[in-house]
C-alpha positions in Angstrom: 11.6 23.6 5.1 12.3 20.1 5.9 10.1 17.7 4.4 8.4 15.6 7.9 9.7 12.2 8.1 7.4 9.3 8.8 9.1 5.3 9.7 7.0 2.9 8.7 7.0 -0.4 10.2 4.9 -3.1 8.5 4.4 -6.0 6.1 4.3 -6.4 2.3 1.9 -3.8 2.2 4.0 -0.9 3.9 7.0 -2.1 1.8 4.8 -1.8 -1.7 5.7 -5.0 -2.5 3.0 -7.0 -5.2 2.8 -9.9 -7.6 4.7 -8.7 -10.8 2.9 -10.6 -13.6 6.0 -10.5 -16.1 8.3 -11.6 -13.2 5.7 -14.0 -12.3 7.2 -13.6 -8.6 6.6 -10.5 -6.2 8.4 -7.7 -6.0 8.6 -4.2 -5.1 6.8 -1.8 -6.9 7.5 0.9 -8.8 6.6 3.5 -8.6 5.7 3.0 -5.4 3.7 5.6 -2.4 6.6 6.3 -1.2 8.5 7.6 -4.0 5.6 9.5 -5.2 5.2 11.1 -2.0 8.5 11.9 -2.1 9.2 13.1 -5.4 6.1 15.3 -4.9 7.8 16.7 -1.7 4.6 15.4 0.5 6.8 13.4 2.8 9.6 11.1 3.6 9.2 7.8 4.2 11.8 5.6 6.2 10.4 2.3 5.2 11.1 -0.6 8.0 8.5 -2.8 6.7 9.1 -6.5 6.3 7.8 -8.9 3.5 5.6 -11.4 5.6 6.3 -9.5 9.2 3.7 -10.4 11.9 3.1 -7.5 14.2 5.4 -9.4 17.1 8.2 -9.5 14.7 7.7 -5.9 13.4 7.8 -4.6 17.5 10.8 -6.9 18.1 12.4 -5.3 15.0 11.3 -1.9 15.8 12.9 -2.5 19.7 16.2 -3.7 18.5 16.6 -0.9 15.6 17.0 2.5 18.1 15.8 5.6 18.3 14.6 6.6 14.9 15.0 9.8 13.3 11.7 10.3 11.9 9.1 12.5 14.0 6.1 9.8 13.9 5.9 6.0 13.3 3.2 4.2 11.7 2.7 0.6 12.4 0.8 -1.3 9.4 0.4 -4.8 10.6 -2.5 -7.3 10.3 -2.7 -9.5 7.2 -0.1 -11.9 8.0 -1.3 -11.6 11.7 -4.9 -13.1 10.6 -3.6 -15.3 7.9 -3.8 -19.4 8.1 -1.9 -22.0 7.3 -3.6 -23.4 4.4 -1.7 -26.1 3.7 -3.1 -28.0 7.4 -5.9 -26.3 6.2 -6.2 -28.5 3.1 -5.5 -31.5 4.9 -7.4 -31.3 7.7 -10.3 -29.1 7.2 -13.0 -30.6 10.0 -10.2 -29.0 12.6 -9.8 -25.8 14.3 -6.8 -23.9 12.6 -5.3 -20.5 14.6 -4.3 -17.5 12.8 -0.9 -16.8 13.0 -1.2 -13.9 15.7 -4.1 -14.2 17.7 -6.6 -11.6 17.5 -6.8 -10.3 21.8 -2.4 -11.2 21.2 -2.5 -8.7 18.4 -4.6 -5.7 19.9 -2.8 -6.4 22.7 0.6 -5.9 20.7 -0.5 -3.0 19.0 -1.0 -1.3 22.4 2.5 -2.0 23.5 3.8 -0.7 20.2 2.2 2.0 20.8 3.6 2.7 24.3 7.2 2.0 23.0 6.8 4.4 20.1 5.6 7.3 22.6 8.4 6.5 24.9 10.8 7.5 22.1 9.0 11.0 22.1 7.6 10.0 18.8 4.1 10.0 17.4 2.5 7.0 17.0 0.1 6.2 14.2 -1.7 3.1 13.4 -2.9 2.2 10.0 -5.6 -0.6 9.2 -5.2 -2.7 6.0 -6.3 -2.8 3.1 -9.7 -5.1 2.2 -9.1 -8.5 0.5 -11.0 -9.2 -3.0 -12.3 -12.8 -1.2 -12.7 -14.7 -4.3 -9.3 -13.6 -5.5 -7.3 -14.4 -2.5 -9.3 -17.8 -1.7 -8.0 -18.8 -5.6 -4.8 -18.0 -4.8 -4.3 -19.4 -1.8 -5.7 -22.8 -2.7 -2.9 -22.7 -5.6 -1.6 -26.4 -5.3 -4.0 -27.8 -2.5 -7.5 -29.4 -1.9 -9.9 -25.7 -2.9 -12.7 -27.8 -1.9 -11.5 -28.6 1.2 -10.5 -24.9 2.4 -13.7 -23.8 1.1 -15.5 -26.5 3.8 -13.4 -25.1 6.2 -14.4 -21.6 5.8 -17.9 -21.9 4.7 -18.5 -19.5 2.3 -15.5 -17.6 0.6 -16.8 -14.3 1.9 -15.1 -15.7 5.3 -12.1 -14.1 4.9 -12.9 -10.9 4.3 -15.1 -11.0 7.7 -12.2 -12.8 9.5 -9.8 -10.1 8.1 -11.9 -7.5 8.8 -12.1 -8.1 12.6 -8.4 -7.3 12.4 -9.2 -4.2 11.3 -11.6 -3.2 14.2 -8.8 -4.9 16.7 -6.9 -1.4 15.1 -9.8 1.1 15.4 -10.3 0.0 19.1 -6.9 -0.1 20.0 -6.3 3.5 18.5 -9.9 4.6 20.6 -8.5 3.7 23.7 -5.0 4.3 23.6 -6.1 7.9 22.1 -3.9 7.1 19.1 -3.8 8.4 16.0 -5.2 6.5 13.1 -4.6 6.3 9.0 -7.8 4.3 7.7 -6.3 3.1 4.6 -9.0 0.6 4.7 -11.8 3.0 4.2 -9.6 5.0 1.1 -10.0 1.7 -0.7 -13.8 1.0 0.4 -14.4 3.9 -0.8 -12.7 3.9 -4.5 -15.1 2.7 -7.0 -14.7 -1.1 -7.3 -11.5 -1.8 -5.1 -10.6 -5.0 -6.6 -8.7 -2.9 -9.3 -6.6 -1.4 -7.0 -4.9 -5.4 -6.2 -3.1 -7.7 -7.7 -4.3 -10.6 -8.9 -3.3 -12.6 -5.2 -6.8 -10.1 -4.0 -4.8 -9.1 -1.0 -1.6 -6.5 -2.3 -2.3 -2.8 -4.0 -0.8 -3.3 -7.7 0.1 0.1 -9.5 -3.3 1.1 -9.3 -3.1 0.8 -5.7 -0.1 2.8 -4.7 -1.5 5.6 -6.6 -4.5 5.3 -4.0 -2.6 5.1 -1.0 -0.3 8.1 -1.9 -3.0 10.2 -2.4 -4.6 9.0 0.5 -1.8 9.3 2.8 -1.4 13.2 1.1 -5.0 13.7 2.0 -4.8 12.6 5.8 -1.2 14.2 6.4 -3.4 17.7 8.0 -5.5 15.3 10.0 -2.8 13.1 11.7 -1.3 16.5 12.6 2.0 15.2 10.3 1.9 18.3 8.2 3.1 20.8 11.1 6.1 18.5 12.3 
């Protein structure tokens, strides 16, 4: 039997990408969910996902690429969609700053990706991201810039975990009420004893660790999302 075939369309995190401390750069890597899943004959991956793609840019890459081969499509968008631009940030931390997709513009896009998806015939499955380690992230962030002034901005560090979080809910409602299925890799990494060790040392991508957690999640939800009779 064929092995079900799953398209992913997403940022960093649907592409396994994460800082590589020897290449002190990021990278792909490996091994990675998808080649475990693979190897292990679980499923097959078609990986779309992007390196810094915004759900807007992942639908208007998922629109121009066809009709895709795989039976359902999972759409993994939201931390570049919440992210900031630090840098104005820094320099001006008294003023309002926007998030780079705002958060009714990106329930409202996930809802429309979902509609194109079905209108394919395909099954459409949305998947929440993973948690940020706030003190992690803020420090790496702030890399080069005023740390005291993006901490005024935000308060208390714990801010972005609350502001990314509300992305996350922006997912589970737009799954409720379009009656869509849902992979909570959120909640797989809640629930692993100490998440921080699953991400690199940015606090926002799954190091080695991590892919491990997400293949066996993904393994684990496969009879739920209905995936393993396709």
């Amino acid at each position: 039997m064929a092995l079900a075939k799953v398209a992913v369309w997403g940022d960093s995190i649907g592409r396994a990408v994460g800082f590589n401390d020897s290449l002190s750069r990021y990278a792909v890597i490996k091994p990675n969910y998808r080649e475990m899943l693979l190897s292990s004959q679980v499923v097959d991956i078609l990986n779309h996902a992007r390196f810094g793609a915004t759900l807007p840019e992942g639908l208007a890459d998922f629109q121009g690429a066809g009709e895709t081969e795989a039976q359902a499509v999972a759409i993994q968008f939201g931390g570049n969609d919440c992210n900031l631009d630090w840098a104005a940030v820094a320099r001006n931390p008294d003023q309002p700053h926007g998030p780079r997709t705002p958060l009714e513009a990106f329930e409202k896009g996930l809802r429309s990706f979902i509609r194109q998806v079905r209108a394919q015939g395909k099954t459409a499955i949305l998947v929440t991201p993973p948690p940020l380690d706030a003190q992690r992230f803020v420090a790496w962030v702030s890399r080069g810039l005023n740390a005291e002034a993006i901490l005024k901005f935000l308060g208390d560090i714990q801010h972005v975990y609350r502001w990314q979080e509300r992305y996350a809910a922006a997912i589970h409602r737009a799954a409720l009420q379009a009656r869509c299925r849902l992979f909570d890799l959120r909640d797989a990494f809640l629930a692993a004893d100490n998440f921080p060790d699953y991400l690199c040392q940015d606090g926002m991508h799954p190091n080695e660790k991590g892919q491990q957690l997400i293949a066996s999640a993904i393994q684990e939800a496969l009879p739920r999302l209905g995936l393993s009779l396709l």
